[in-house]
C-alpha positions in Angstrom: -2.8 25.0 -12.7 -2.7 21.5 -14.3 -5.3 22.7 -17.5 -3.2 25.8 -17.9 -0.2 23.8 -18.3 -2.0 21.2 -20.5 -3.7 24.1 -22.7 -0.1 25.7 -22.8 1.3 22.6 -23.6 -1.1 22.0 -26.8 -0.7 25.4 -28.0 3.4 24.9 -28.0 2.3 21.5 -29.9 0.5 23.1 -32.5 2.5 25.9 -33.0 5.7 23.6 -33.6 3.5 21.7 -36.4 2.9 24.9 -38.1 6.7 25.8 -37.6 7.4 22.1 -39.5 4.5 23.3 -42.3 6.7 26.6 -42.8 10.1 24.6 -42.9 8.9 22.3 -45.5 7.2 24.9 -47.9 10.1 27.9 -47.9 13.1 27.2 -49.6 16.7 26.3 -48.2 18.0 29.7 -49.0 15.7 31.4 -47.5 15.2 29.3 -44.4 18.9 29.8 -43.3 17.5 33.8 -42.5 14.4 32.5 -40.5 16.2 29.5 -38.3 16.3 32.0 -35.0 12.8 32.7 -35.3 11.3 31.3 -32.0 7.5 30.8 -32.9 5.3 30.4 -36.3 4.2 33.7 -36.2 7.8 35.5 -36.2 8.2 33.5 -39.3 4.7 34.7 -40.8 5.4 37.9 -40.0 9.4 38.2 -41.1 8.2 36.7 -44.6 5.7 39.5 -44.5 7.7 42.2 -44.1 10.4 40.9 -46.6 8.4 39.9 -49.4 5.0 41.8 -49.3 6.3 45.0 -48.1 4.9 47.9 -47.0 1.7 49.4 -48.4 4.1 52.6 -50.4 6.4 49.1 -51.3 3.3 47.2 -53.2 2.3 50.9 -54.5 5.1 51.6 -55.9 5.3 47.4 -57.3 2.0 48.5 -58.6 3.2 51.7 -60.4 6.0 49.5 -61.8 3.5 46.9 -63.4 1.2 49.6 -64.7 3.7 50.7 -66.5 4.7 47.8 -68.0 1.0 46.9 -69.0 0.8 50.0 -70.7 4.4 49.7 -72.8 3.3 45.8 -73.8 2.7 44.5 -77.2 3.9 41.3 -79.0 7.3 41.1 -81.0 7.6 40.0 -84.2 8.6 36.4 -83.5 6.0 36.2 -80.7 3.5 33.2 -81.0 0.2 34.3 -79.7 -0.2 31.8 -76.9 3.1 33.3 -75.8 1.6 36.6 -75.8 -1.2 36.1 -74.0 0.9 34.2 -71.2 3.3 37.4 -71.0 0.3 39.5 -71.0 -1.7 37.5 -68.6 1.2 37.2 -66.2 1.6 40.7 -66.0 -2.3 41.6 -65.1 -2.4 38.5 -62.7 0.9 40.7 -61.1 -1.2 44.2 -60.8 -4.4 41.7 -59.4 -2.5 40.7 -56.6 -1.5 44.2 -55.6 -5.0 45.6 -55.5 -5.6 46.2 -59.2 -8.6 45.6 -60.2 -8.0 43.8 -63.5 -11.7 43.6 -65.5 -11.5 41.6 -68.7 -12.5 44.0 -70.9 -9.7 45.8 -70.0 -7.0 43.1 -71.3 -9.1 42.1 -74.1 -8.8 45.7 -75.8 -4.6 46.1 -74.5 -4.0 43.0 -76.5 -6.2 43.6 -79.8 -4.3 47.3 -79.9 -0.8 45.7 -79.5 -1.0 42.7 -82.0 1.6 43.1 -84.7 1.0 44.8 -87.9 0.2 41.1 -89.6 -2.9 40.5 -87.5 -4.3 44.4 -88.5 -7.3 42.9 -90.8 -8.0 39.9 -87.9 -8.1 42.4 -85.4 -10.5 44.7 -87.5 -13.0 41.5 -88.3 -12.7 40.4 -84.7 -13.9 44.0 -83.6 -16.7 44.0 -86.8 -18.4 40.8 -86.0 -18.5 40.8 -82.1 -18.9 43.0 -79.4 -16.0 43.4 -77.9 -17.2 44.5 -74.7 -18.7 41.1 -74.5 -15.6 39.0 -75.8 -14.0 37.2 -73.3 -10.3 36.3 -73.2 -10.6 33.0 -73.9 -12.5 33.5 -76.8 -10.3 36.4 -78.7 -7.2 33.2 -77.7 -8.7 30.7 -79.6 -9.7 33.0 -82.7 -6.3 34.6 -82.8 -4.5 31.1 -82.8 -6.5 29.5 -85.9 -5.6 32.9 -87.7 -2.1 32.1 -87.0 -2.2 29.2 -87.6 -3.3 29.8 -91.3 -1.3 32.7 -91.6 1.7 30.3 -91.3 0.5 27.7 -93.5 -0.2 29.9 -95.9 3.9 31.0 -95.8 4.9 27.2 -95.6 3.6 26.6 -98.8 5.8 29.9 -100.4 8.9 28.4 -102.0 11.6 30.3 -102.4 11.3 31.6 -106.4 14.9 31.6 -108.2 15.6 33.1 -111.5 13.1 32.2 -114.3 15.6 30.0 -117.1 14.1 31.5 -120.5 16.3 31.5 -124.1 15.7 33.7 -127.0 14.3 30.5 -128.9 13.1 27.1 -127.1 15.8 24.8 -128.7 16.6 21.6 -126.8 20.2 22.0 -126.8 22.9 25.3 -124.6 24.4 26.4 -128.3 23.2 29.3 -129.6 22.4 27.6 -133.2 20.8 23.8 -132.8 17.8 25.1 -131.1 14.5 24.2 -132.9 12.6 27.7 -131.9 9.6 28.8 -133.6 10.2 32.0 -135.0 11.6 34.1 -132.5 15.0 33.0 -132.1 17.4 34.9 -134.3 15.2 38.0 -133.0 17.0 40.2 -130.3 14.8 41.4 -127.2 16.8 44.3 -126.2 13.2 46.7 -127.8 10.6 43.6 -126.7 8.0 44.5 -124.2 5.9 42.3 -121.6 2.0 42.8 -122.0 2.0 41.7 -118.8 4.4 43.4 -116.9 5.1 46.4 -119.2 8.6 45.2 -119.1 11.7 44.8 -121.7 13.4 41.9 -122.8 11.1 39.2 -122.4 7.4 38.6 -124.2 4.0 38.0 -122.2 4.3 34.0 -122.2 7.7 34.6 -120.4 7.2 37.2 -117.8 8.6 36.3 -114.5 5.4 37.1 -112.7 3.5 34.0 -114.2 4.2 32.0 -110.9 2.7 29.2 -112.9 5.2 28.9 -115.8 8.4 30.1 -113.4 11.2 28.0 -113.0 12.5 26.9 -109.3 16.2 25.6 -109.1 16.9 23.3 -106.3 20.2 22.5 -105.1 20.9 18.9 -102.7 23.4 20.2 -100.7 24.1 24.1 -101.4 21.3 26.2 -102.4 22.4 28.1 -105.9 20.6 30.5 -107.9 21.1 30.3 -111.3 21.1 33.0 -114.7 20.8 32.2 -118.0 21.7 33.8 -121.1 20.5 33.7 -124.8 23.2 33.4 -126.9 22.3 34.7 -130.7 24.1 33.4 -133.8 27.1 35.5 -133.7 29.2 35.3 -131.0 30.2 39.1 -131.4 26.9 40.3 -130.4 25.5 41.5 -126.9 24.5 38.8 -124.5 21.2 39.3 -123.0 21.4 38.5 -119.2 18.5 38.5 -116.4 19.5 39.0 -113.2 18.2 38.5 -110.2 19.3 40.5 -107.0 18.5 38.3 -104.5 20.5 35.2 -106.3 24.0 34.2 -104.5 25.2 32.4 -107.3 24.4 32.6 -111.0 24.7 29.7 -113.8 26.4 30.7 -117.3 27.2 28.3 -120.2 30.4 29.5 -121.5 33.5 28.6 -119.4 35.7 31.4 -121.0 33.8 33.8 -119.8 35.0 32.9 -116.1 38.4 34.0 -114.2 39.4 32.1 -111.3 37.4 28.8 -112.4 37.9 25.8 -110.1 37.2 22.7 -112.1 37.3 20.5 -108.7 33.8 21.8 -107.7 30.9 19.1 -108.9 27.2 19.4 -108.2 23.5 18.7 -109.8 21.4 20.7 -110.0 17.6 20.0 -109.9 15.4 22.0 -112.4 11.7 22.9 -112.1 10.6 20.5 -114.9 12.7 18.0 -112.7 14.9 17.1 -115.2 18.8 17.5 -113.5 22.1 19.2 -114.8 25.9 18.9 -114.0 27.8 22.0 -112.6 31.2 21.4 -114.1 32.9 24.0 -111.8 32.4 27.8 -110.5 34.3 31.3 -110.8 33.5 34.7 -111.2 32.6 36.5 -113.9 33.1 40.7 -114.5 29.5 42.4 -116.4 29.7 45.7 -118.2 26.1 46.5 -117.6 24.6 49.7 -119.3 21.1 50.2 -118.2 18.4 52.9 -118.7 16.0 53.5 -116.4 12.8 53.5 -117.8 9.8 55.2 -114.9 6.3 53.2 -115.4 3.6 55.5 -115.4 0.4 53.8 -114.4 -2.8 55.3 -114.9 -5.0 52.5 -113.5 -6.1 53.0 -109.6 -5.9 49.9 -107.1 -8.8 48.3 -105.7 -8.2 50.1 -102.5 -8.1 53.4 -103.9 -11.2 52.8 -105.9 -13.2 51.6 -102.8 -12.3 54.9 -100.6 -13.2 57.0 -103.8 -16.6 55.6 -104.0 -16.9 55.9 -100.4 -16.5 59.9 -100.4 -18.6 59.6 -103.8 -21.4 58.1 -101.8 -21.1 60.9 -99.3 -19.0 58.7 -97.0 -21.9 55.8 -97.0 -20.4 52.6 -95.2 -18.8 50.0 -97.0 -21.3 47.7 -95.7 -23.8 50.1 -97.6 -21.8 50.3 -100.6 -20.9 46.6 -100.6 -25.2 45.5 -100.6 -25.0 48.0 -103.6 -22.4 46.6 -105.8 -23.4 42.5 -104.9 -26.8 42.9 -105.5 -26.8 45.2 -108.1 -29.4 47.8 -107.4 -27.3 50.1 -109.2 -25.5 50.6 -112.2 -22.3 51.3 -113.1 -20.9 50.9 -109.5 -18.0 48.5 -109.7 -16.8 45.7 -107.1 -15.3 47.3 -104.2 -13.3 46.3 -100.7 -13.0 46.8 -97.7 -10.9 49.9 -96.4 -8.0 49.2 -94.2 -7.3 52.9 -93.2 -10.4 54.7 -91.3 -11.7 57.5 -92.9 -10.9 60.5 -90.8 -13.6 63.1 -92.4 -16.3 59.9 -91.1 -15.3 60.1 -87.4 -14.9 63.9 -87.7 -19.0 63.8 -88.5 -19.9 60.3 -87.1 -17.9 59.5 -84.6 -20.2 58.9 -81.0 -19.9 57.4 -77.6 -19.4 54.0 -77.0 -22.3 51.9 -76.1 -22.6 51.3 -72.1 -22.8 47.6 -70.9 -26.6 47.0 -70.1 -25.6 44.6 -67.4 -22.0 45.2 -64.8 -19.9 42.4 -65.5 -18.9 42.1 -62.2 -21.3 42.4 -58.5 -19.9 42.9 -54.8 -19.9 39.5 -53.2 -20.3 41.1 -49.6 -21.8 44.3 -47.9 -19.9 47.4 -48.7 -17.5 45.8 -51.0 -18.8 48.4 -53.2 -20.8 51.5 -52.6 -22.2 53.4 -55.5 -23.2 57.9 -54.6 -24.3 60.7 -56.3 -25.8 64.3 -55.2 -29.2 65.5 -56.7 -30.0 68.7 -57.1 -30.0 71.7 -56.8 -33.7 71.6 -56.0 -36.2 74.9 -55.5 -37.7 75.7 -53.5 -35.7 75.2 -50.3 -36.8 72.8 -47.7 -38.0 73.8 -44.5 -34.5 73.2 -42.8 -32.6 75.1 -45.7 -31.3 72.3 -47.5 -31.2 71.7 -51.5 -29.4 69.1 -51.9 -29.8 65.3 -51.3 -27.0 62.4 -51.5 -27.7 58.9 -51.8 -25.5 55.9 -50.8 -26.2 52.5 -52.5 -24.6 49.4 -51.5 -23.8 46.9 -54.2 -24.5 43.8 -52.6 -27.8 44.7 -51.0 -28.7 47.7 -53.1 -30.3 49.3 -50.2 -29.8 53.1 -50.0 -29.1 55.7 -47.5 -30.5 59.3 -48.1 -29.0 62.4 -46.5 -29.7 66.4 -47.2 -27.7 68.9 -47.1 -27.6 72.7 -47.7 -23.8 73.0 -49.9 -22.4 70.3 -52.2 -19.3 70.8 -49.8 -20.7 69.2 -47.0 -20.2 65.4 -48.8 -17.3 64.6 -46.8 -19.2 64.9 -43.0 -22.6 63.0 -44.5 -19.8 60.1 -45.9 -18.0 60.2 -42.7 -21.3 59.8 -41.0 -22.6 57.2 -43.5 -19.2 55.4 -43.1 -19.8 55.4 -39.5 -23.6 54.3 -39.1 -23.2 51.4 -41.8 -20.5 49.9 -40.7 -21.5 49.8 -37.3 -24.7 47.9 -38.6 -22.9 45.7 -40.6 -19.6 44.4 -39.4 -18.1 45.0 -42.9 -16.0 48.3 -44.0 -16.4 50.3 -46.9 -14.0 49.1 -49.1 -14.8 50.6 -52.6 -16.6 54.0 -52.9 -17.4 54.8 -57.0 -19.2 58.7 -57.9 -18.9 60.8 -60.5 -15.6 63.2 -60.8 -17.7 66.5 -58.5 -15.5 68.8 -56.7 -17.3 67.4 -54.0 -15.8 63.8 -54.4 -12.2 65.1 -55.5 -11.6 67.5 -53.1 -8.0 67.2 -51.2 -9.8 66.6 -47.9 -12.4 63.6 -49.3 -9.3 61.7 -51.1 -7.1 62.5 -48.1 -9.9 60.6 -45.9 -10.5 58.3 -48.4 -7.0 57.5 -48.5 -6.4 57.3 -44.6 -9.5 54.8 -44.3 -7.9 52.4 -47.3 -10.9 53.3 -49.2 -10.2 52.5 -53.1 -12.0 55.1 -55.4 -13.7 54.9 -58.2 -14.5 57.9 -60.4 -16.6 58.0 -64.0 -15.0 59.0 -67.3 -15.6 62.8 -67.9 -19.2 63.7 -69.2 -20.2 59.9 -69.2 -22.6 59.6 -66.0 -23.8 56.0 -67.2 -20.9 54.4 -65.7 -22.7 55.3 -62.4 -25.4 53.9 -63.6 -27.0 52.6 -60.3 -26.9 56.1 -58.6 -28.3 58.1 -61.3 -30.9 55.7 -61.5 -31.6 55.6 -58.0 -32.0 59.6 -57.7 -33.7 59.6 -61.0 -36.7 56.6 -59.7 -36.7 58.9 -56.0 -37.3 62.2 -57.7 -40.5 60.3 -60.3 -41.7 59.1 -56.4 -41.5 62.5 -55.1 -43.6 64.3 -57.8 -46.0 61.6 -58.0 -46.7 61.8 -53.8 -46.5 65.0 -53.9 -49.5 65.1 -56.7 -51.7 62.9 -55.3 -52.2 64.8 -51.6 -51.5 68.0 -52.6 -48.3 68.5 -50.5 -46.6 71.4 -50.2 -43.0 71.6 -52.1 -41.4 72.7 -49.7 -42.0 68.9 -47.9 -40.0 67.5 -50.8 -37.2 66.4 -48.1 -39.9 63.9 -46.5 -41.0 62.5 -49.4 -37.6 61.7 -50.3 -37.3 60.2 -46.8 -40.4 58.1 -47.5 -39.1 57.4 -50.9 -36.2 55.8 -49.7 -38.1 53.8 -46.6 -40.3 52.6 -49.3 -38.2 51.7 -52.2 -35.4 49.7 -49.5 -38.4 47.1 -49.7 -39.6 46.7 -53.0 -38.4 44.2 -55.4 -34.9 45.0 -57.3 -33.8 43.1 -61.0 -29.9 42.2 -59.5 -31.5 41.5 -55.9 -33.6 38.2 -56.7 -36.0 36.7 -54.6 -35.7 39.6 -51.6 -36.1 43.2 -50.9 -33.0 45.6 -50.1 -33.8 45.2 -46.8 -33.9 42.0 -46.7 -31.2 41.4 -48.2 -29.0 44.1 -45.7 -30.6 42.8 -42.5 -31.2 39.2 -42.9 -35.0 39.4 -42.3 -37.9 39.9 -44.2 -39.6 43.4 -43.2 -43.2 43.9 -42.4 -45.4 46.4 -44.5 -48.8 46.9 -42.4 -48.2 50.2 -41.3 -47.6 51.7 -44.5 -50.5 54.6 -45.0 -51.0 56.7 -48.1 -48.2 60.0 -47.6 -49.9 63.3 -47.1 -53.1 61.8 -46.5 -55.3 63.6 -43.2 -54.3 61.8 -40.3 -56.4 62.3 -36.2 -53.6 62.3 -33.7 -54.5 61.8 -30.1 -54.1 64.6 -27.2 -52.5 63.4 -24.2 -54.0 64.1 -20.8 -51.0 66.3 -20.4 -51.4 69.0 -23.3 -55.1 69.2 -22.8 -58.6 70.8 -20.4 -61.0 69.1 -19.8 -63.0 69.9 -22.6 -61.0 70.1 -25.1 -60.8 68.1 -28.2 -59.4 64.6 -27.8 -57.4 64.5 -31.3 -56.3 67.2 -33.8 -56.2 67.1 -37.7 -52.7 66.5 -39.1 -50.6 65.7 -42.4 -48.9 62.2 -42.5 -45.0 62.9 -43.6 -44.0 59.5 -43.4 -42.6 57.2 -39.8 -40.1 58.7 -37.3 -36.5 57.6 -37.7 -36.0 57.3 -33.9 -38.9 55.8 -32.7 -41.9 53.4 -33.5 -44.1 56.3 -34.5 -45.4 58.2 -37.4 -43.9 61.6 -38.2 -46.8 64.1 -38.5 -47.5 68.2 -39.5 -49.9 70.1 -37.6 -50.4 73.3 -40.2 -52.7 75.0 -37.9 -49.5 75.2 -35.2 -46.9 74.8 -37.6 -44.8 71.8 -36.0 -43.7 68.2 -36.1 -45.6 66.1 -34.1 -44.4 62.2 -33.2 -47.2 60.1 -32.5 -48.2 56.2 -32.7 -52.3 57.0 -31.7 -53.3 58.0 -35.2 -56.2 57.6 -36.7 -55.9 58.3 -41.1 -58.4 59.4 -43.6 -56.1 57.8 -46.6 -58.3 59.1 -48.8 -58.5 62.9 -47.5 -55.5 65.5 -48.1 -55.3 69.0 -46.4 -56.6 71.9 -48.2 -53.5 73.9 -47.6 -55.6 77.1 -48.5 -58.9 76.4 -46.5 -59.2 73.2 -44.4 -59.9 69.8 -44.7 -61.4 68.7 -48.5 -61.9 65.4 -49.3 -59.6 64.8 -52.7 -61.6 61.3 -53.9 -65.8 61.5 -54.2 -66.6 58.5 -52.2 -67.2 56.8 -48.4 -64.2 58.0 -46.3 -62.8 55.2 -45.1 -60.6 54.9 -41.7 -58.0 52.9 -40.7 -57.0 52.4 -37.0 -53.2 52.6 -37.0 -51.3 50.0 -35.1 -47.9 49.9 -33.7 -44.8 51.0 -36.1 -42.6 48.5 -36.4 -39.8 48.0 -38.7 -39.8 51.1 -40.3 
């Protein structure tokens, strides 16, 4: 009575700390709802219920993230560290409601939702690495030094203003006391730009000469000025430039102006940095006639030139086309670049698959985390029992693999229900992931419904791309090179392919594997290394003892059999007696490894040399 009331008095102990754990952690609004919970595990479980929900709750949070993953891309005044926190915030979300989140995955979301500035970084990013291989730490730190020079490169953009030119290049504003050299009394209303193809200006004053442009800067208010040219009589047409995106605009006659307010006073800082005095501001009325004049160019841009060659070259890559033109191993091709646009007629005749990862970036960390099936045939002719099917189950972790047959691809769901059972049982662990390829078998109402009721997660391959179920395919491909190779050697009927299979299986569960390392399948599964001495050569002429029971007294003490591999129930080999037709189970054996049945006569001996026999011992481990 005493220890019950000490152990009951320790567990009331330890069950108030954790209550003082909880009280500290949670915050005061929320602990006001919990206060009339009696012990730590009403607490535990009330948070539970109001914050993780129920499992249609976090499926329907799930849904809600999903969708807000798929909608996501970066806004226009987005920094990409920003970006990548939103992003990452969201799939860190889905991960902790069951999503399975792989890299690869975010990597592509966020190079397909970058803004329309980062277009060419995204295309060299997806050029010169393999993106399947990118991590997103990586594609971070590349997309930040891009940004980065993308906004230095706009810090050092000034602001242009409008270009000051005159009619001639006197010193002084009258129209008369400049010192020009031979163009000033000439009007420019007819004078075209060789540059720009543009009136009233020559080549050495075109606007687009960033080098020789003007820039006005302004202390407090920023101004844009205009000039004028005046000519020598004051009757004639002014000559005015204008410039639509100026606020303001300078002019050097004051009559010209209505509404002029003589208090206002400024400088004004020129591009040679010489400064002026604004004497005032008003506003000024312009009786503008202008003719619009429609440039027709006949010269084709660089981008337009490259995709022409392209199609010239019967749509030869631009990598192709680019080793042409730089190291000249032809003539007359000019310098081209790259295309920013794809070329739709080259994915209508190029386009192919994607290349499948040689290696799984991610491994089950624990048995049956992950279980990887797929059915075989169908194969002819039928087995003995009616069956032309086999499925195979792989676990991840161990990659040891189950084989059962069956007769209809419908009968999955009872050999996965058995599986399910058998494995588990052995293990301790449930099947938590189950990945196959998209067969009515596997998507049937009743396998998902199961699936579904068990909390099994699913895992289904693209549509005609068996590769990402790589490990099955292999598997049934590396049983089926087995089968034809035992079946060869001893002469085996077909119609035994079943127990080859079987023996496939028991054989290749403890052989090395690539992902395995250092162990067999087996090992790996059980937790012990398995033994191999009773392995025998399959289909080779085995003598099985007679029991006392089944025989006279004198009659033959063994009879000639066929070796189909061990039993699955007991510590015996599994044996065919053609003469009678049956199975026979038997551990006193006797084998000819070297001797197959002559399934038309009798007994031939398949290798030309000293028959050697082997005196079987005890079965174990099989």
């Amino acid at each position: 009575m005493a220890e019950q009331l000490r152990l009951a008095n320790e567990r009331k102990l330890c069950d108030l700390k954790v209550k003082n754990y909880l009280f500290q952690a949670i915050d005061r609004s929320i602990l006001e709802t919990i206060l009339t919970r009696e012990t730590s595990k009403d607490i535990w479980d009330a948070m539970k219920r109001k914050y993780q929900g129920s499992s249609k709750v976090k499926h329907a949070q799930l849904q809600a993230f999903r969708r807000e993953f798929e909608i996501l891309a970066m806004g226009e005044g987005e920094t990409v560290n920003e970006y990548f926190a939103r992003t990452l915030a969201i799939a860190n979300r889905m991960t902790a409601h069951g999503e399975r989140m792989e890299q690869l995955v975010i990597v592509e979301k966020i190079l397909r939702s970058m803004t329309p500035k980062f277009n060419y970084v995204v295309c060299s990013i997806e050029e010169s690495n393999d993106v399947t291989l990118l991590s997103i730490d990586e594609l971070q730190s590349s997309l930040i030094v891009h940004e980065q020079r993308i906004k230095n490169q706009r810090d050092h953009i000034e602001e242009q203003a409008l270009k000051a030119a005159s009619s001639g290049r006197g010193r002084g504003r009258s129209s008369q006391r400049g010192r020009g050299r031979g163009r000033s009394s000439q009007s420019k209303e007819f004078v075209e730009c060789f540059k720009c193809h543009k009136l009233w200006h020559y080549k050495n004053e075109c606007p687009e000469w960033e080098e020789n442009a003007h820039y006005v800067e302004l202390k407090e208010e920023e101004m844009l000025l205009m000039a004028h040219s005046d000519s020598s009589d004051n009757g004639k047409e002014e000559a005015w430039y204008l410039n639509s995106g100026c606020s303001n605009h300078m002019v050097g006659n004051k009559e010209w102006l209505f509404e002029f307010d003589e208090t206002f006073k400024e400088s004004v800082k020129l591009g040679n940095d010489s400064k002026m005095v604004v004497e005032g501001k008003g506003n000024v009325k312009l009786n503008i006639a202008a003719s619009v004049m429609r440039p027709k160019c006949l010269q084709v841009t660089k981008h337009e030139e490259s995709s022409l060659w392209h199609q010239r070259y019967a749509h030869l890559s631009m990598k192709g086309l680019k080793i042409l033109s730089n190291k000249h191993l032809v003539k007359g091709l000019p310098e081209l670049k790259n295309i920013e646009d794809k070329c739709i007629d080259c994915l209508s005749g190029k386009q192919h698959k994607k290349n499948i990862p040689k290696q799984a970036n991610w491994r089950a960390s624990q048995k049956l985390e992950l279980v990887h099936s797929d059915i075989c045939g169908p194969i002819n002719p039928k087995s003995n029992g009616g069956n032309r099917y086999f499925i195979t189950f792989t676990d991840d972790y161990s990659r040891k693999t189950w084989t059962y047959f069956l007769h209809e691809k419908s009968s999955a769901i009872d050999v996965f229900k058995r599986f399910k059972a058998l494995v588990e049982k052995e293990s301790g662990c449930l099947v938590q992931c189950l990945r196959t390829d998209r067969g009515g078998e596997f998507t049937s109402n009743t396998f998902n419904e199961f699936c579904s009721s068990q909390g099994i997660k699913r895992q289904l391959t693209t549509a005609y791309t068996p590769e990402q179920n790589g490990v099955s395919e292999r598997k049934n491909k590396t049983l089926l090179n087995m089968v034809r190779s035992m079946i060869s050697a001893r002469g085996v009927p077909k119609k035994f392919w079943p127990e080859a299979v079987n023996w496939a299986t028991y054989v290749m569960n403890r052989y090395p594997t690539f992902v395995v390392k250092d162990m067999t399948p087996e090992e790996a599964w059980s937790g012990s290394k398995p033994y191999v001495h009773h392995f025998r050569v399959f289909g080779c002429l085995a003598h099985t003892h007679v029991p006392e029971a089944h025989r006279k007294k004198l009659d033959g003490r063994s009879i000639k059999c066929v070796l189909l591999g061990v039993s699955e129930e007991s510590k015996a080999y599994k044996l065919y007696d053609p003469a009678e037709k049956k199975i026979i189970v038997s551990r006193d054996v006797i084998f000819e490894e070297t001797k197959g049945w002559d399934w038309d006569n009798k007994v031939v001996d398949k290798v030309n040399e000293t028959c050697r026999t082997f005196e079987a011992d005890t079965a174990s481990d099989h």
